[in-house]
N, C-alpha and C positions, 0 to 999 in steps of 0.2 A: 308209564309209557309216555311217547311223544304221540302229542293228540295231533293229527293231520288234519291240515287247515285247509279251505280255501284255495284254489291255485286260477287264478285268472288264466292263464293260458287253458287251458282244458275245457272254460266256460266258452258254448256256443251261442246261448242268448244273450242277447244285445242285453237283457234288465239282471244279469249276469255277472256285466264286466262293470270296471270303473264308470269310465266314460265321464270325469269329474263328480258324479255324483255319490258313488260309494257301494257299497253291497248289500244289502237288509240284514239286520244285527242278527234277528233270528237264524238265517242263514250262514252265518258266518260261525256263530257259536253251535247248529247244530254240526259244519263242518270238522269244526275241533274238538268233535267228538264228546261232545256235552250233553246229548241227546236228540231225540229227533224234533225235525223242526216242529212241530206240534207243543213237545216239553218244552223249548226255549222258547216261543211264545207264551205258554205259564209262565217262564221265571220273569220276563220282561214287563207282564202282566199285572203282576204282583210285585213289582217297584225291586226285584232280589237285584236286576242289572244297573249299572252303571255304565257312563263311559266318558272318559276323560272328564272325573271328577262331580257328571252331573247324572243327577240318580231321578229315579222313576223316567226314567226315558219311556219313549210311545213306541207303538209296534210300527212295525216300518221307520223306524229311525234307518239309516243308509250311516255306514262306515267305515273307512280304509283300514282292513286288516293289518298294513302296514306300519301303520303308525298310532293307530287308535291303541286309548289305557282302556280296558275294561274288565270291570270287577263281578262276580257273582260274592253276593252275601258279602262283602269287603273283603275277597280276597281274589288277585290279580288273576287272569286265565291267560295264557299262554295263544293266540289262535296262528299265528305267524309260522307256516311249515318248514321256514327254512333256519330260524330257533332251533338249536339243538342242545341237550345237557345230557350229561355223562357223569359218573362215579366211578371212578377206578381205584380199586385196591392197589397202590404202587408196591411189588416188591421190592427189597431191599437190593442196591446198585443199579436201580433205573435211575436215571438223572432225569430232574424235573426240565424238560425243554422236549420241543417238537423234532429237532434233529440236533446229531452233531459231527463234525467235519473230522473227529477221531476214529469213527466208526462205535461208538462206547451202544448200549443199550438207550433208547429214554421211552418217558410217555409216548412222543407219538407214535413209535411201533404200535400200539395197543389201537389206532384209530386210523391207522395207516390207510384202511379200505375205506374210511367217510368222505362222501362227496365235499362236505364242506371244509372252509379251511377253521380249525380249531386251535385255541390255545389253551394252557393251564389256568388256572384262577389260584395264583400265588404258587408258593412249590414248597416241597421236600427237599433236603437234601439227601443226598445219593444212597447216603445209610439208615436214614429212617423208613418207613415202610407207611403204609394205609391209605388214608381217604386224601384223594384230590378229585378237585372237579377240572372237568374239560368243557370249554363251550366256543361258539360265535358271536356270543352275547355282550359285546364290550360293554356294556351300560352297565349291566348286571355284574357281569366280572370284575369294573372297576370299583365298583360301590362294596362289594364284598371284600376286596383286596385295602380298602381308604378306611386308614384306623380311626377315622371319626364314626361310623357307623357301628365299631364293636365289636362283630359278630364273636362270638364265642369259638372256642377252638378245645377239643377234649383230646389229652394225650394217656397212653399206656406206655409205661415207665418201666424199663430192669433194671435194678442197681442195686450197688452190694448191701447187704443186709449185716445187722439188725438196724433196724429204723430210729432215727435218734428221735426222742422223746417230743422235745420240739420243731422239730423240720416242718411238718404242717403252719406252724404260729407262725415262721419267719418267715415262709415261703407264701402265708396268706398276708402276714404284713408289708411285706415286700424287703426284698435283698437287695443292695449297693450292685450296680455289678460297671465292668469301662463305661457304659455308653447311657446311663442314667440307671435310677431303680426299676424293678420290676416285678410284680405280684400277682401270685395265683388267685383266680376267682375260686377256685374248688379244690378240696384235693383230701386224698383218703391213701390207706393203706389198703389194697386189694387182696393181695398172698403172699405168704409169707412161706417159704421154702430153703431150707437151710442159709448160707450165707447171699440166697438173693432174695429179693424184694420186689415186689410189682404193684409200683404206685398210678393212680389215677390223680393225673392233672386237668384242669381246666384255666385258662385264660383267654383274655380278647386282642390281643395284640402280637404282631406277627416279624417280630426282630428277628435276626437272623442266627438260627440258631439259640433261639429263646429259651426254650425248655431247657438242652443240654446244659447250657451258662447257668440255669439257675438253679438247677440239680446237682449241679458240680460244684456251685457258692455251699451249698451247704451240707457239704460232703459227701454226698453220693452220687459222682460218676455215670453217667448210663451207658448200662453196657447196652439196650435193643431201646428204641424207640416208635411208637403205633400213633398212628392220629385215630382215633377213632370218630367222629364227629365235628361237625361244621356245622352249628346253627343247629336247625331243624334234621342236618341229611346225617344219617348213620350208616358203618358197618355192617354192624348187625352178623348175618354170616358168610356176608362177602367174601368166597375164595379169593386168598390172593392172586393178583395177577388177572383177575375177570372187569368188567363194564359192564355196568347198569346204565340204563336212562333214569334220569331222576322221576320221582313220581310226581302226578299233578298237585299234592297236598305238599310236599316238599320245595317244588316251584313256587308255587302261590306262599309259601312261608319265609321262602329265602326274599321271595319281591318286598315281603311285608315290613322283614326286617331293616330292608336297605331305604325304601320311603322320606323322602323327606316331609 
């Protein structure tokens, strides 16, 4: 769920709002739905908070929900209400873009009714299917999309079968392909059904059209392509074509990885 933060507009006491000085941490954290202000004064208590870097902070510390980093137990919490994350299962001929001037399908049909304005965090092309995220969060979306940071990327593969004995070795060593090498972090045979194949891939780097090029280097074609996973966030049994909000332990993992 999206934890509901904070909204200065709503507050009628003056010790309430900004007013330069900030908001009391416990109040802000019990607003994002971390527990009552009571519990967020234990965690602050007991040195579990952070913020922007500096830890065992005091009760009554004051801070701008806006711009303030703060951590429970070392991992990021989200308090900012108007932060949004999304997981959409893309089916297969939605185009990765928020509109388009053809009239075709894309993601933003899927968020069409969200107040905010939302983008994709990297895309799919038209015919593969699964996990994209959607957010407001450029910071977050940029750092997950900048191939210094890595993130991991898990794909489910069809392609013709039978599986050539080495395809794993070359495919974890890395294939030649136009535009440099490129190598799977993981990768298995899942099922096996007459002349097709359903391989699990894993890498961290996000060329275009990466998986098909290097499935097709080493002889097998895809015929359906599935992202199943980013980082920490999973399918799982995501009907296609549905939206989830990300969950808080998915948030705070995705921040963790992106960190510098």
């Amino acid at each position: 769920m999206i934890w509901k933060a904070w909204k200065p507009k709503n507050c009628e006491r003056e010790d309430e709002t900004l007013n330069g000085e900030g908001v009391r941490l416990q109040k802000v954290l019990a607003a994002a739905g971390l527990g009552s202000r009571r519990a967020c004064e234990v965690l602050i208590a007991e040195g579990r908070v952070s913020v922007d870097g500096v830890d065992h902070v005091e009760l009554g510390t004051r801070v701008d929900p806006a711009t303030a980093v703060i951590k429970i137990d070392g991992a990021r919490v989200n308090v900012r209400e108007d932060l949004v994350y999304f997981v959409l299962n893309k089916p297969r001929g939605v185009l990765s873009a928020m509109t388009d001037d053809r009239g075709r399908p894309t993601v933003g049909d899927f968020v069409a009714d969200q107040p905010q304005r939302l983008f994709h965090v990297g895309r799919l092309d038209a015919d593969t299917e699964g996990l994209l995220l959607l957010t407001n969060d450029g910071e977050l979306g940029h750092r997950l999309m900048h191939p210094s940071f890595g993130v991991s990327k898990t794909y489910l593969a069809t392609v013709p079968g039978p599986l050539g004995r080495d395809v794993g070795r070359r495919l974890r060593a890395g294939v030649e392909l136009e535009d440099g090498p490129a190598k799977a972090d993981a990768f298995r045979e899942v099922q096996a059904s007459g002349d097709r194949v359903i391989v699990e891939i894993t890498l961290h780097e996000g060329r275009n059209h990466i998986v098909r090029r290097m499935l097709a280097e080493v002889g097998h074609p895809v015929q359906r392509l599935v992202r199943t996973t980013i980082g920490p966030v999973r399918l799982a049994g995501q009907r296609v074509g549905t939206l989830r909000e990300l969950t808080r332990d998915e948030l705070a993992e995705l921040y963790r990885l992106v960190e510098k």
